[in-house]
N, C-alpha and C positions, 0 to 999 in steps of 0.2 A: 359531142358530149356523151357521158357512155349514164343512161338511167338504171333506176332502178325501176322498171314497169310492172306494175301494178294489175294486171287484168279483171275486167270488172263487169260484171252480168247480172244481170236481175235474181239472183239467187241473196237469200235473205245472208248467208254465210257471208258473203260480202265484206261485213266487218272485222273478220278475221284477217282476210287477205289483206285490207288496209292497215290490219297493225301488225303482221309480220312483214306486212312492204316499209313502213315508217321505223321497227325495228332494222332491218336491214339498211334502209337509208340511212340512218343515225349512225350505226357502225361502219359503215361505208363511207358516211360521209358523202356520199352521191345523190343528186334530184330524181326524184321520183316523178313519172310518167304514167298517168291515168292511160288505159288505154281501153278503148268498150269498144267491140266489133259488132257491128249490125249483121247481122246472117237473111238475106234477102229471101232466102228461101222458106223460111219460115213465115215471113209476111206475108206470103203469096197466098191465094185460094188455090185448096186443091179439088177442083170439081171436075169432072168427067161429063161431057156434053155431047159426048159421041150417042148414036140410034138413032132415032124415029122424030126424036124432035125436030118440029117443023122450023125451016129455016129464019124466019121472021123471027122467029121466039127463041130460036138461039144466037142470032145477035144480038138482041133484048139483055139476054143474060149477061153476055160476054161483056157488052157496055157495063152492065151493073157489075158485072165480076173487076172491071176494071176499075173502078171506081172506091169499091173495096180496097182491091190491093194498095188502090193509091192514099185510103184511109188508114190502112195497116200501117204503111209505110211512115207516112205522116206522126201515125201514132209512137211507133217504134226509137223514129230518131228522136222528138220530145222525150220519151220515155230515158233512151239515152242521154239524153243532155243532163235532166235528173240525177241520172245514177251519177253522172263525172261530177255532178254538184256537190251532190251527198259526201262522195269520198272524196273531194278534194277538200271539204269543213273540216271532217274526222281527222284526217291527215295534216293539216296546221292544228288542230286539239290536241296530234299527238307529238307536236314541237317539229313538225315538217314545214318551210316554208316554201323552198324552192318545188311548183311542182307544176306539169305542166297536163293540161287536158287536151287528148286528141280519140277522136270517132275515127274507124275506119269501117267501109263496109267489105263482105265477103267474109272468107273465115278466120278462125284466131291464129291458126298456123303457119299460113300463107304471109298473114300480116305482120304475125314477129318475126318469121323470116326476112322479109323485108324491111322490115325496123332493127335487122342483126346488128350491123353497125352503130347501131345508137344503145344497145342493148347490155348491162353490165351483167343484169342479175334478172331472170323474168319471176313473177311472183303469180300463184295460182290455184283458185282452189280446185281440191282435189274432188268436191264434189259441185256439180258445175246447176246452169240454170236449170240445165234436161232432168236433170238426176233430183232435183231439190227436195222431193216427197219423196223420193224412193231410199228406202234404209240401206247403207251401205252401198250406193250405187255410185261409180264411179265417173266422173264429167265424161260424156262422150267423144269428146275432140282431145280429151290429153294426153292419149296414147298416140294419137297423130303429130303430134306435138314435140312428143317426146322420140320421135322419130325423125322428125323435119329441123329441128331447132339447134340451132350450134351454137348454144349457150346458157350456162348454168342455171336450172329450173326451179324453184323453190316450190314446193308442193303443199299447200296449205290445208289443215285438216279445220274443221267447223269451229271451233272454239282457239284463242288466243293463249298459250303458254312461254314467256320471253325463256329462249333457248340459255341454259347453262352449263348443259355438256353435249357432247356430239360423240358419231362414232362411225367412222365408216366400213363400210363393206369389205373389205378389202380380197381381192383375187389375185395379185402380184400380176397382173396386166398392165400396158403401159397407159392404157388408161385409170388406174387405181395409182400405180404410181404418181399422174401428175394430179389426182384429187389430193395422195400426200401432200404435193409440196404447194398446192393450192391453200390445203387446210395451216399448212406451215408457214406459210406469208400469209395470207388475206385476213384484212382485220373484221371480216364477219365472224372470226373465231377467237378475237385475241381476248384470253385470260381463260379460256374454257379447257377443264380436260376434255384430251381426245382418246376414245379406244379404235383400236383398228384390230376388227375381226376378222379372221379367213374360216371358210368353212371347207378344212379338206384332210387330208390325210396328213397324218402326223411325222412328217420326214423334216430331214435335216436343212433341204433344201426350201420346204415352205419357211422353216424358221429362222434362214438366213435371210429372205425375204420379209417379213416380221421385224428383224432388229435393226434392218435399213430401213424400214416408213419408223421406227422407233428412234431411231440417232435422229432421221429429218426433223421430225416431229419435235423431240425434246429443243436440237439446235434453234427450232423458232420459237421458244420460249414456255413449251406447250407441256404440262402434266401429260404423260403418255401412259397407258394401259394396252398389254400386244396379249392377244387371243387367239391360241387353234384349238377347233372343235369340231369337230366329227358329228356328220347327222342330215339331215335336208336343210335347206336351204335357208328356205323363208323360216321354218318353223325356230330352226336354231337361234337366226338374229333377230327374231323378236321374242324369244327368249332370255337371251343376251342383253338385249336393249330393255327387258324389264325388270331383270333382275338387276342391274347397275343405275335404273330408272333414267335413261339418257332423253333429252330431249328433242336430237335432231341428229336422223338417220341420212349420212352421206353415200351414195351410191354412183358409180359409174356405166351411162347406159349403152357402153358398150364394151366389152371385154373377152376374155377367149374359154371361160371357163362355165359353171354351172351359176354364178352369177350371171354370169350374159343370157342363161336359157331361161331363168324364171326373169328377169327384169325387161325383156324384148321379147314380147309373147303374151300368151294367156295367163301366166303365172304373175305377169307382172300385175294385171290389174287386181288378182286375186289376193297381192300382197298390199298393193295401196288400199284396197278396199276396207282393209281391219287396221290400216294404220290408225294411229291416235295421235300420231307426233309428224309434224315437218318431216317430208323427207327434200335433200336437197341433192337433184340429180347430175351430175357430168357429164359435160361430154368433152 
């Protein structure tokens, strides 16, 4: 069965990610998948017992050190159990019924990889448990994420806005091409205009590439808007994307062009980091 999963961590933004996941489900029409990863390493004590301490009194410690950790630990998965509570209420409040709660321990990456196959849509905010006090700071595992996962990432910003236009990146790579005809069937988009931007030089050849994601686009039923614009990158599409006021930026996270160098890099987090709207990434 393919979900929609939900990722969920003790960060208060939490409730965002459960109503862009129950949005999603709803238009998908797919069960959503609670899914909270325990990071073991974090539970751990980190204390340094190496020198001069006498050996009696440092097995002393070690015992008590272990005893901790197994309090951590203890504390942690209770702690999780909570969280999949919480968002699995919110998520029938938000007309979800079908939904299923699972813990995994080790990291979030490793574990959607391994849940790929069950995987439709994964859903995540972009500022994660690490980051939660820090302004603008970006989940520290999503760029790992975004790197490992072979399957469409929904990127969730802190506050709740139900998407009703979209617009994606577009590079004429054949990964931007099959976001077209993604956005052209999949009913996470049906009735929304789509713009499909390029950011590049103004030739003949970008804009025959343009009026083929534009025919696609239209054929699926879709208001189409085609854009080429000249300038950097990032700054251009969120530009774009605020002057049209679009709700939910589509992107391919891999391609052959200057999309690919700011999205897979340093550039990438610098652009999720001022995002304010969904972005929804491919691969």
């Amino acid at each position: 069965m393919s979900y929609v999963v939900s990722c969920i961590d003790g960060a208060s933004r939490n409730t965002a990610v459960c109503e862009y996941s129950a949005w999603a489900a709803k238009q998908l029409a797919a069960p959503v998948m609670l899914l909270h990863v325990l990071d073991e390493l974090k539970t751990q004590a980190e204390t340094e017992l190496s020198g001069n301490i006498g050996l009696g009194t440092r097995e002393h410690l070690l015992e008590q050190l272990a005893e901790l950790d197994a309090q951590r630990a203890k504390v942690a998965l209770e702690h999780g159990h909570v969280l999949l509570q919480l968002a699995d209420e919110k998520l029938k409040k938000l007309g979800v019924s079908d939904v299923t709660q699972r813990q995994r321990h080790g990291e979030l990456a490793e574990n959607l990889l391994a849940l790929e196959g069950d995987v439709r849509l994964a859903v995540l905010g972009l500022h994660g448990e690490a980051s939660a006090n820090q302004l603008h700071q970006v989940g520290s595992q999503l760029e790992t994420v975004i790197r490992t996962v072979h399957r469409p990432l929904l990127l969730t910003p802190d506050t709740f806005n139900e998407p009703r236009s979209a617009m994606l990146a577009f590079d004429g790579s054949k990964t931007t091409e099959k976001g077209v005809e993604m956005l052209a069937q999949s009913p996470l988009f049906k009735g929304m205009p789509v713009h499909v931007v390029m950011v590049d030089a103004d030739t003949a050849n970008n804009w025959e590439k343009l009026k083929w994601a534009e025919k696609a686009l239209s054929e699926g039923g879709h208001e189409v808007h085609v854009a080429l614009r000249a300038g950097d990158v990032e700054a251009t599409l969120h530009q774009y994307q605020t002057e049209h006021n679009i709700d939910l930026m589509v992107m391919g996270a891999f391609g052959h062009s200057r999309i690919r160098q700011f999205l897979v890099g340093s550039t990438t987090m610098a652009m999720l980091k001022e995002s304010r709207t969904p972005t929804l990434v491919l691969r």
